[in-house]
Backbone bond lengths (Angstrom), bond angles and torsions (degrees), N, CA, C in turn:
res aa  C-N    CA-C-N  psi(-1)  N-CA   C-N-CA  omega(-1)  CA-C   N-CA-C  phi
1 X - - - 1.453 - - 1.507 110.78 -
2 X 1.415 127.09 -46.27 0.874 133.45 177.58 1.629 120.85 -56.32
3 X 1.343 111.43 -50.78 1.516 122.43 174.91 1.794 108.03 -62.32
4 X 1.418 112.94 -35.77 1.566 108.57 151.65 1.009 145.85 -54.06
5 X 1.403 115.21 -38.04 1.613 133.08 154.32 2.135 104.26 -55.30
6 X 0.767 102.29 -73.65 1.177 117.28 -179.61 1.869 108.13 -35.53
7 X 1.127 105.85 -54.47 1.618 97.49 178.28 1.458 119.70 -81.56
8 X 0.991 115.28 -12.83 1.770 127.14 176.71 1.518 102.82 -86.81
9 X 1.609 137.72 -20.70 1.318 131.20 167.27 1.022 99.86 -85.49
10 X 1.559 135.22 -25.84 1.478 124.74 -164.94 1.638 88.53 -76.22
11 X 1.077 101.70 -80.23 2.387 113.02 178.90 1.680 95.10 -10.35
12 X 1.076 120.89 -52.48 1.498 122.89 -160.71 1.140 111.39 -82.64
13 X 1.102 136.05 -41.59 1.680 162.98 155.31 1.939 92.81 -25.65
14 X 1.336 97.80 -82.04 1.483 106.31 -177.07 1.289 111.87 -49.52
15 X 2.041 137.62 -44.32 1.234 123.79 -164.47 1.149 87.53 -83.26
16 X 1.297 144.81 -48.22 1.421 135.13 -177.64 1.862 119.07 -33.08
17 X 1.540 112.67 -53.50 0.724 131.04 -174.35 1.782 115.65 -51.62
18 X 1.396 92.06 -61.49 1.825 113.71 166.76 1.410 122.23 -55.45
19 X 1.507 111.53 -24.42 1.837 115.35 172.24 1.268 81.58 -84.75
20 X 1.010 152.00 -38.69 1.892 127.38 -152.14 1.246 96.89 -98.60
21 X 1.201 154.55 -9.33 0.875 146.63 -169.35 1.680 124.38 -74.58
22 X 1.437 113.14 -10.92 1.198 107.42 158.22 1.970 107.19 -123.57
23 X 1.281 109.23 28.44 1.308 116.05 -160.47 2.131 99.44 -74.01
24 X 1.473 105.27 -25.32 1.518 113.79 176.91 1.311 108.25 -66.57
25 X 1.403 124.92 -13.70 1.172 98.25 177.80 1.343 117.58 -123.22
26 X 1.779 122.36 165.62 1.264 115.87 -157.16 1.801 98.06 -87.65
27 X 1.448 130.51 139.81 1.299 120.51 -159.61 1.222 118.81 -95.84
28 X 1.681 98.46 12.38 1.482 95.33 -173.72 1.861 97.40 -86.13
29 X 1.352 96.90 -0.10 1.923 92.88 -179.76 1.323 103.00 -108.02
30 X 1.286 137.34 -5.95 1.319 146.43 179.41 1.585 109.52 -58.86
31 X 1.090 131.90 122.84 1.496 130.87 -164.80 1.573 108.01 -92.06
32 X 1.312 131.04 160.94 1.159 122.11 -160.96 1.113 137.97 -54.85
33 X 1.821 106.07 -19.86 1.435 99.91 -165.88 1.733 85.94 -107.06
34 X 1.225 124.56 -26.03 1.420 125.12 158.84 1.732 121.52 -25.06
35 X 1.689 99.21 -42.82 1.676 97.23 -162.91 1.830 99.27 -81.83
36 X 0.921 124.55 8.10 1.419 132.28 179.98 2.231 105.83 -81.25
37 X 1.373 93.24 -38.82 1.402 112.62 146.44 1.582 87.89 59.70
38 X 1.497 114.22 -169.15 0.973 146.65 160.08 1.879 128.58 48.82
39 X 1.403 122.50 -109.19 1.470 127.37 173.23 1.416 96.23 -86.98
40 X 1.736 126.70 -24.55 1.437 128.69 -179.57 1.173 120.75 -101.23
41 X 1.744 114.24 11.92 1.452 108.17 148.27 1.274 128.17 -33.15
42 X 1.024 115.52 -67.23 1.525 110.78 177.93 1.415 129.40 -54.20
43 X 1.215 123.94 18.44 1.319 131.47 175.65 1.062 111.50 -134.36
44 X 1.523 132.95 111.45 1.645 134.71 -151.96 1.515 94.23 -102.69
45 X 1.107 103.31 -179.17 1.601 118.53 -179.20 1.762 101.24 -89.36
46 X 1.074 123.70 -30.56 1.525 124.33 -179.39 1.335 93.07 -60.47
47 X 1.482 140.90 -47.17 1.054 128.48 -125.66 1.736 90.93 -111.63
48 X 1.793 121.04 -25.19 1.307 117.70 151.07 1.240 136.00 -65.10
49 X 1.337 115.01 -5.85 1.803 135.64 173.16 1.653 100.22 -83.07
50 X 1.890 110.92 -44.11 1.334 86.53 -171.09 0.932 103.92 -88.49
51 X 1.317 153.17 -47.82 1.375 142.65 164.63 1.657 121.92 -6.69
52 X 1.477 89.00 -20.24 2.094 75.68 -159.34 1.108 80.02 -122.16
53 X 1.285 150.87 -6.70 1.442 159.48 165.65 1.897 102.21 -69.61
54 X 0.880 123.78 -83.18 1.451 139.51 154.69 1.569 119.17 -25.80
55 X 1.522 121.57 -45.24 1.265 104.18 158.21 1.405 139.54 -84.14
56 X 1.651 117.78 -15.19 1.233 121.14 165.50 1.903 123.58 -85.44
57 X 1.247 97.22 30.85 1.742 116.80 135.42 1.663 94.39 72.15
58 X 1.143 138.85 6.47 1.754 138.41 156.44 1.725 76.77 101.10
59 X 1.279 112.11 -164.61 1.349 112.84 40.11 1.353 147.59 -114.27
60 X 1.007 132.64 161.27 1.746 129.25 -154.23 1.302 101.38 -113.93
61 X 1.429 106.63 136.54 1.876 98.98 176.82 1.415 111.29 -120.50
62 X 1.781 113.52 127.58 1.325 127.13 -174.74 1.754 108.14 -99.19
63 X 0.968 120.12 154.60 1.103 122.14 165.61 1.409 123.62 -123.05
64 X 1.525 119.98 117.03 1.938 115.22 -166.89 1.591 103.45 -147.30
65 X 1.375 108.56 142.07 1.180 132.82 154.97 1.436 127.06 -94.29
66 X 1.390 109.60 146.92 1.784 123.71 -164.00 1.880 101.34 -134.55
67 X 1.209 81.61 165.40 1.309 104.67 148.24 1.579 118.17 174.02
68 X 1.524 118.73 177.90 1.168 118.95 -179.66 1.382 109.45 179.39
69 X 1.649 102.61 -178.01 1.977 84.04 -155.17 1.921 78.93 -136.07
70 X 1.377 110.75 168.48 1.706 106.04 -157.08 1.807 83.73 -155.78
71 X 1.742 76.05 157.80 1.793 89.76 169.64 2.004 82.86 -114.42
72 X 1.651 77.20 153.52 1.558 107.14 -174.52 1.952 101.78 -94.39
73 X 1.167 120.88 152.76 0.770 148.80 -167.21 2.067 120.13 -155.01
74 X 1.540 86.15 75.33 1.625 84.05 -172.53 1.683 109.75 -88.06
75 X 1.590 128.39 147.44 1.162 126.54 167.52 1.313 110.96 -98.29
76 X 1.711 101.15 148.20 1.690 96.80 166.59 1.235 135.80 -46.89
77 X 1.047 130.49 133.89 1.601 134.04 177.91 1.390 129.87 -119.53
78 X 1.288 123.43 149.44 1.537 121.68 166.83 1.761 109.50 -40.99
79 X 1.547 104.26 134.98 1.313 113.76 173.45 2.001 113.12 -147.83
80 X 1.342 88.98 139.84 1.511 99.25 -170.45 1.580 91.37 -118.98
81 X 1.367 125.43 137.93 1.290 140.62 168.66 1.892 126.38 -130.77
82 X 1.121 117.52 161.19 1.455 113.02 -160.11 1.208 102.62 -71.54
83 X 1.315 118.34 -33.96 1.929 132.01 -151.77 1.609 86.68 -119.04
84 X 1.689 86.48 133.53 1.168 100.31 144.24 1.869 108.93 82.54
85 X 1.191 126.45 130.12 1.627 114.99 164.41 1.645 127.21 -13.36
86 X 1.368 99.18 116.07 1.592 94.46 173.58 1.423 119.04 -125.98
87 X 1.272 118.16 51.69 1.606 136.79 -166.10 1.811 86.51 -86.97
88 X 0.972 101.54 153.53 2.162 109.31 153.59 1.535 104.28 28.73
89 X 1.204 105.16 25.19 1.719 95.26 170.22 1.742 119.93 -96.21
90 X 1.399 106.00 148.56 1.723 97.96 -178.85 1.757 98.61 -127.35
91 X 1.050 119.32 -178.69 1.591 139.22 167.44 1.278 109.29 -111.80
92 X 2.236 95.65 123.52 1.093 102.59 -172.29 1.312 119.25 -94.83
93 X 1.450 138.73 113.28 1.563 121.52 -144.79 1.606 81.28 -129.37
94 X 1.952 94.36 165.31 1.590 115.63 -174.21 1.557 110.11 -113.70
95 X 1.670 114.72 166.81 1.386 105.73 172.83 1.498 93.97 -47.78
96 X 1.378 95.88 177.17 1.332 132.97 -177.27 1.712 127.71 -158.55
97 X 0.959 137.56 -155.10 1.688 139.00 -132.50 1.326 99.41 -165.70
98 X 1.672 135.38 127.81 1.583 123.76 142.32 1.137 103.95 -161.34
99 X 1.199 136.54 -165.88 1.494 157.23 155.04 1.583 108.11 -132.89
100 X 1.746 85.46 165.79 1.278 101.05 171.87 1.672 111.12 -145.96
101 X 1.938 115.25 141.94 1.515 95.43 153.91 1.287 102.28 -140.05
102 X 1.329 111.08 -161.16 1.384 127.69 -158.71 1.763 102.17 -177.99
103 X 1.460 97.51 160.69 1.410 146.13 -178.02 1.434 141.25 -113.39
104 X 0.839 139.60 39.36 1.129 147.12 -125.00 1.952 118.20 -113.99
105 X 1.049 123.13 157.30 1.622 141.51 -177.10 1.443 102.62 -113.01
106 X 1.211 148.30 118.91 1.773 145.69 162.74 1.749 104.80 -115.31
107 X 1.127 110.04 146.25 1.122 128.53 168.51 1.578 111.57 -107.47
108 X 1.139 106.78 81.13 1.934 119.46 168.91 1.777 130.21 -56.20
109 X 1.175 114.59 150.67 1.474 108.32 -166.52 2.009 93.27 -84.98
110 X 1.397 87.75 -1.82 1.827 77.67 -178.39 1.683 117.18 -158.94
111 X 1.323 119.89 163.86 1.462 101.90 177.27 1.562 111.79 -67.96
112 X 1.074 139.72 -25.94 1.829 132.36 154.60 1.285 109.93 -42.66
113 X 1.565 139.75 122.46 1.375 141.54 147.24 1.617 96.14 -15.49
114 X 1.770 111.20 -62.37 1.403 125.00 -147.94 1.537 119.30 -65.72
115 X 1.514 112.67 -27.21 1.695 135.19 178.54 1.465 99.82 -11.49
116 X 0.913 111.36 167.33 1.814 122.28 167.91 1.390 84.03 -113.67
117 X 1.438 85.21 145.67 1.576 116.05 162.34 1.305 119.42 129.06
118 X 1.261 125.20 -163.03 2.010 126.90 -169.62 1.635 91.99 -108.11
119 X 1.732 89.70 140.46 1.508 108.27 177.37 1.402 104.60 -147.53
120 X 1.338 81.35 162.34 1.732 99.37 -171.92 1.426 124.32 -120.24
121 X 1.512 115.72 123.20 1.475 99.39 -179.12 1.971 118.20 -140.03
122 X 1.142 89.45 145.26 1.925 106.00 179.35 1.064 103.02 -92.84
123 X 1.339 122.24 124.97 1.729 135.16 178.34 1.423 120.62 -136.77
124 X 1.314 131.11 152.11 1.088 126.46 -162.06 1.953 85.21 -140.24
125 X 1.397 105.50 144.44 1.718 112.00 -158.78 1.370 92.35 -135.18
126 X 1.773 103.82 158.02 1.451 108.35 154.06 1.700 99.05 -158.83
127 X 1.471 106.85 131.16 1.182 122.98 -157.21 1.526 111.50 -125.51
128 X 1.023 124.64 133.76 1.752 110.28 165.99 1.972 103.73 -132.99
129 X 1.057 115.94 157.83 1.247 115.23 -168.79 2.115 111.54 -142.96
130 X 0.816 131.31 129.52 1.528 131.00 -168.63 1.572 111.19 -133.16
131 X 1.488 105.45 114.39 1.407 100.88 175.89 1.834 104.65 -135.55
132 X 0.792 110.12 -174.84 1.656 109.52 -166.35 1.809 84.70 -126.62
133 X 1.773 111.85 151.28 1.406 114.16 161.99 1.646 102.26 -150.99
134 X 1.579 109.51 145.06 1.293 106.83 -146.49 1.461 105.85 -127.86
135 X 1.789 107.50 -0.93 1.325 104.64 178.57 1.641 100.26 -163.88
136 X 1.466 91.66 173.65 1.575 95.95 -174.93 2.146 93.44 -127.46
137 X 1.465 99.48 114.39 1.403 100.48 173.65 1.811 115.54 -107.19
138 X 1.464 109.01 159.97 1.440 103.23 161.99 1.731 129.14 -70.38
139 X 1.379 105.56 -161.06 1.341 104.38 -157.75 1.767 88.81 -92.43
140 X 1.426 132.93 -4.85 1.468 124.29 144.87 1.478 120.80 -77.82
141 X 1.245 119.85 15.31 1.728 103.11 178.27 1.626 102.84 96.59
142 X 1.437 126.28 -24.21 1.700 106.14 -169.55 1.081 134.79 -84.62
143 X 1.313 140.53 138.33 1.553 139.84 -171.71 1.640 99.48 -45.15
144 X 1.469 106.41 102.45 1.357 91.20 157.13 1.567 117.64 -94.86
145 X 1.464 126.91 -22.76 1.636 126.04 163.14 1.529 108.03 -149.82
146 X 0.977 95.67 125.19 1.689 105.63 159.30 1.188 132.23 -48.95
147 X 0.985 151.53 145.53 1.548 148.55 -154.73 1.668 112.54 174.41
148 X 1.764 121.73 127.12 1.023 109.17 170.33 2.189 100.36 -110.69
149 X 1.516 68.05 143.87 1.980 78.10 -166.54 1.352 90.12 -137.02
150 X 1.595 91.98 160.15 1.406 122.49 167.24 1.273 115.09 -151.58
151 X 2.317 103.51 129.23 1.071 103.42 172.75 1.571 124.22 -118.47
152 X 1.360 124.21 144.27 1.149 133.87 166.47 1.606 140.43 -78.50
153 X 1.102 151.91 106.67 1.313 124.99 -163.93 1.193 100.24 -132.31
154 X 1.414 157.85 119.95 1.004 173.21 47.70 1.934 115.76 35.07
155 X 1.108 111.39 91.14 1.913 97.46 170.04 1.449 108.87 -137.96
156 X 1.558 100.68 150.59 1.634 113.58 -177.83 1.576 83.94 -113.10
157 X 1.220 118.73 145.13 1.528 138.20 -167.01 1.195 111.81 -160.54
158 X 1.608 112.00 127.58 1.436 123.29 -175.01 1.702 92.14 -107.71
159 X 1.434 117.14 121.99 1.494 141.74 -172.03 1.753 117.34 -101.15
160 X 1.312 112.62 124.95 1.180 94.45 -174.05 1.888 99.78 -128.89
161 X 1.202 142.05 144.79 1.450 120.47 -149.45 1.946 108.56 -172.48
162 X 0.940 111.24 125.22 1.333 123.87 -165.26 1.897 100.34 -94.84
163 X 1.225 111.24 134.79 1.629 100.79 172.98 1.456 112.40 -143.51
164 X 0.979 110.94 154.53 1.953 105.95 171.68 1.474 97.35 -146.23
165 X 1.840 81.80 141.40 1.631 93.84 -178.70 1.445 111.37 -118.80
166 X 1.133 111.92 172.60 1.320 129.40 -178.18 1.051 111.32 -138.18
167 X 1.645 151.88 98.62 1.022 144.93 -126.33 1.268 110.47 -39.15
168 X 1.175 137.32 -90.42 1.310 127.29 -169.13 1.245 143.71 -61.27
169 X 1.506 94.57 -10.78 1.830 131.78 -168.66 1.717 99.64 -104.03
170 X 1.240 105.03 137.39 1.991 104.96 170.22 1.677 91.32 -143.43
171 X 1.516 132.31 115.54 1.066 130.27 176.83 1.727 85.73 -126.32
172 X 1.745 106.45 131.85 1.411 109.00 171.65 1.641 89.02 -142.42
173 X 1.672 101.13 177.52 1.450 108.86 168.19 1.899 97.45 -156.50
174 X 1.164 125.81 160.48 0.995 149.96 -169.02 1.576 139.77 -149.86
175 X 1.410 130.39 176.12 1.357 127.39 144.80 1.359 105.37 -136.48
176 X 1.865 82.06 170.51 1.910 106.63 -171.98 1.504 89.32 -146.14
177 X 1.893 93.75 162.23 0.908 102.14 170.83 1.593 108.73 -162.26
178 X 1.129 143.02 158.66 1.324 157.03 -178.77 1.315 143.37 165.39
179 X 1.370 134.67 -104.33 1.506 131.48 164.82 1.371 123.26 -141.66
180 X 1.162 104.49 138.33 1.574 125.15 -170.16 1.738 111.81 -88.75
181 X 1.109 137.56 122.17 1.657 131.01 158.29 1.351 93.89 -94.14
182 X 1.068 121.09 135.14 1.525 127.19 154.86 1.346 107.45 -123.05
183 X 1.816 117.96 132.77 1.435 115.40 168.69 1.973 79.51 -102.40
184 X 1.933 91.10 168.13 1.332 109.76 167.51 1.446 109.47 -130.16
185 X 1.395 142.69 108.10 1.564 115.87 138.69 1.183 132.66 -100.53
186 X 1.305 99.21 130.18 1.743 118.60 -162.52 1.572 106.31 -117.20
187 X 1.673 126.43 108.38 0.964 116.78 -170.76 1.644 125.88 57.21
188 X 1.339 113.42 38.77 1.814 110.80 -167.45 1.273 117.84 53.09
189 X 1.269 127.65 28.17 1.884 143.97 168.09 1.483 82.75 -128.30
190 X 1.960 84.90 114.32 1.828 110.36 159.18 1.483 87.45 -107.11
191 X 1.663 97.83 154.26 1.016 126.28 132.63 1.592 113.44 -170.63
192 X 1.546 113.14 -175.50 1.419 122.64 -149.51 1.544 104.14 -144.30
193 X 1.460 122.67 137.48 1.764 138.27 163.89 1.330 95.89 -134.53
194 X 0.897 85.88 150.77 1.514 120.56 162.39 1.735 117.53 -110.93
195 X 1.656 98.80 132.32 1.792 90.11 -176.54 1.616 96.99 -147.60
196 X 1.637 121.48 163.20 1.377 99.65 173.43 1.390 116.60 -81.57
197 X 0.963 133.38 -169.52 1.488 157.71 -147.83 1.435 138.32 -147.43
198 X 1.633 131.25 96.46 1.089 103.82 -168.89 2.024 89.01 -118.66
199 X 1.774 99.80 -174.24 1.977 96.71 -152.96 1.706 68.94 -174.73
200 X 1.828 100.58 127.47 1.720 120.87 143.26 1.378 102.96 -96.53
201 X 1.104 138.38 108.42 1.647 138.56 124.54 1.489 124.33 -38.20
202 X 0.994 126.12 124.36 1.442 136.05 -163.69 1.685 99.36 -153.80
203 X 1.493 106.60 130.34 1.596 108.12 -170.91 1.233 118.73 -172.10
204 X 1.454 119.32 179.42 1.420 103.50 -172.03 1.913 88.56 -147.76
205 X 1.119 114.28 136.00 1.904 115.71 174.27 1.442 86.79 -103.98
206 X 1.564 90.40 159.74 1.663 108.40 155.98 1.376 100.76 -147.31
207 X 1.624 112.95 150.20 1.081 120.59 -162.23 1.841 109.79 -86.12
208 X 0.897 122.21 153.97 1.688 129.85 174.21 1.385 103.29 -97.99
209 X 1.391 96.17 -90.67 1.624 103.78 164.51 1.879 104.92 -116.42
210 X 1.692 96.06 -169.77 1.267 95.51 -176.29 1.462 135.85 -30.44
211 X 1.181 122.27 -51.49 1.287 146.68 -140.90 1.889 95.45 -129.09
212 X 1.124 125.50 -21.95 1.386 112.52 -173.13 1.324 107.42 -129.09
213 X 1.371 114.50 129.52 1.892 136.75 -156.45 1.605 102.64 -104.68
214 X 1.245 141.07 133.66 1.375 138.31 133.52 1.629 111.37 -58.20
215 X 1.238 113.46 125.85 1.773 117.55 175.40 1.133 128.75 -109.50
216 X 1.375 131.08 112.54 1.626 134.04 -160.38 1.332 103.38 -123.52
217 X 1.040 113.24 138.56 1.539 112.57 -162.11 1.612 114.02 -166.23
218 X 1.244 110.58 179.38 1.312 138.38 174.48 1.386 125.41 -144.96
219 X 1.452 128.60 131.12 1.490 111.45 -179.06 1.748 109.41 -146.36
220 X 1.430 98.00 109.80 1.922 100.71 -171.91 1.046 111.44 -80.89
221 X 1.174 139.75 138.85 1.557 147.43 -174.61 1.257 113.70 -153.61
222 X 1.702 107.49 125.01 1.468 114.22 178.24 1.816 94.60 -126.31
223 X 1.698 82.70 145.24 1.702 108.52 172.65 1.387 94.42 -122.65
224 X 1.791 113.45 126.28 1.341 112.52 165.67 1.780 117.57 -104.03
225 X 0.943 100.33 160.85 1.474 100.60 157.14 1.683 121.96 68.77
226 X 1.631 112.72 32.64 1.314 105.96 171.26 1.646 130.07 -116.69
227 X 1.329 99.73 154.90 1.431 115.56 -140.32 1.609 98.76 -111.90
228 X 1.814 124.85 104.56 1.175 105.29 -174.20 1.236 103.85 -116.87
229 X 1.497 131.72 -178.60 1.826 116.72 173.14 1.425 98.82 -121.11
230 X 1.590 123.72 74.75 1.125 137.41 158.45 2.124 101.11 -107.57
231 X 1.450 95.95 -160.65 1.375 107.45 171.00 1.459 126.14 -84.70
232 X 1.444 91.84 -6.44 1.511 124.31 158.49 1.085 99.36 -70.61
233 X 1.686 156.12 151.87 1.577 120.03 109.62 1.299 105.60 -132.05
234 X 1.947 136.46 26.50 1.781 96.58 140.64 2.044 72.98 -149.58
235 X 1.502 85.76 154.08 1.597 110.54 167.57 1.456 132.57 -167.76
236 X 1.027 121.79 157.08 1.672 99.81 177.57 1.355 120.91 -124.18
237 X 1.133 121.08 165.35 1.559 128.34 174.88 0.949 126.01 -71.43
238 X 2.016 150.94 109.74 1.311 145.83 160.57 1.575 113.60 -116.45
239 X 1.014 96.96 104.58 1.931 96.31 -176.66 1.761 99.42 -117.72
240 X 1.462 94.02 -177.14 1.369 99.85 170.94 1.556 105.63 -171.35
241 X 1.186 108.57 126.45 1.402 114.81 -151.17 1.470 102.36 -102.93
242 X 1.477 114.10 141.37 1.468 117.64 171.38 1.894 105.72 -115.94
243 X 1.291 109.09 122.87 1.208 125.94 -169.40 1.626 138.40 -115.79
244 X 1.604 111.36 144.12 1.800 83.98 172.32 1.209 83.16 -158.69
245 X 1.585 118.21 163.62 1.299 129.76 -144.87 1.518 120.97 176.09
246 X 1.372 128.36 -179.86 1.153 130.09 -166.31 1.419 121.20 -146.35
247 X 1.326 142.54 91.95 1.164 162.16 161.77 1.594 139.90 -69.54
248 X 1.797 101.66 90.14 1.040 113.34 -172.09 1.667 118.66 -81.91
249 X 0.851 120.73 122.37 1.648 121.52 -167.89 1.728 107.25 -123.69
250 X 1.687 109.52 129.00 1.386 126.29 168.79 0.982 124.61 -75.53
């Protein structure tokens, strides 16, 4: 009982001690992190700003450039031609070749690129993509004409894209959208439309070091509705790009 008494005056002794401790002075001169005073001296007001600064997650804005180079992956598509029946016909196209880069603004859950958490980013792209197509089949798969072609695709794309990281891990996905140039030569007949463009980006970074990402990815993009004056004359674009790349972030 006694040693109980004894430690409950001491406990009291000490908080007593720590409230009086700025009790000498008058508080209207006590400076800010001063008027906190007492057993919570030791905890300044800077250090309750960053706390509550730091837990409501930034957001922080980075600024980074990419790029990376992709195999093409075109799907069959509707195709209308001058000659000949053009009921249920598609274009039969081959892998293919492109790159892509970009520019971009992110809104981070922290001042580290690396922070955990969901981020947001505005990007501005420019992409070109090349695949060869060599025939035009029906809606069973059969050669209905042979054809050596070449396609071009050219797009500037404004990207808009959600990501969350995990320190070392950044998996986001998104959309874009903007304008397509496409040249065609079909049989030694060029020609060229322009149409807009829409593309999901879907991907995954990994970090190197701080500031610089490996980029693995995928990016689907359809162009509808273009009109060329070859033996071609209307078809559209469906690719899907397999990618890898490098992402420098501020």
């Amino acid at each position: 009982m006694t040693t109980s008494i004894r430690t409950a005056a001491l406990t009291s002794l000490l908080i007593a001690s720590g409230a009086l401790a700025d009790e000498g002075k008058d508080s209207s001169l006590l400076g800010p992190t001063e008027k906190l005073g007492g057993i919570l001296s030791s905890m300044t007001l800077a250090d309750v700003e960053q706390d509550t600064y730091y837990s409501s997650g930034g957001p922080y804005p980075h600024v980074y450039a990419r790029g990376a180079a992709s195999l093409v992956f075109p799907f069959d598509v509707d195709v209308e031609r001058s000659s000949g029946t053009s009921d249920d016909l598609e274009l039969d196209s081959k892998l293919g070749f492109g790159y892509n880069a970009g520019v971009g603004f992110r809104l981070g859950p922290g001042p580290n690129p690396s922070d955990p958490g969901i981020g947001y980013r505005f990007e501005g792209e420019f992409a070109q993509r090349f695949y060869d197509t060599d025939g035009i089949i029906d809606s069973d798969g059969n050669t209905v004409q042979d054809i050596d072609g070449d396609i071009e695709v050219t797009t500037i794309m404004g990207n808009f894209l959600i990501d969350i990281t995990n320190g070392g891990y950044r998996g986001y996905i998104g959309f874009g959208a903007g304008v397509a140039m496409v040249d065609a030569d079909i049989e030694g007949d060029t020609d060229d439309d322009t149409s807009f463009a829409l593309q999901i980006p879907i991907g995954m970074e990994v970090r190197v070091i701080d500031n610089v990402w490996i980029d693995f990815g995928t990016r689907w993009m359809y162009v509808p509705g273009l009109d060329i004056d070859t033996d071609i004359t209307e078809f559209n674009v469906l690719t899907s790009d397999v990618y890898v790349g490098v992402l420098i972030e501020f």
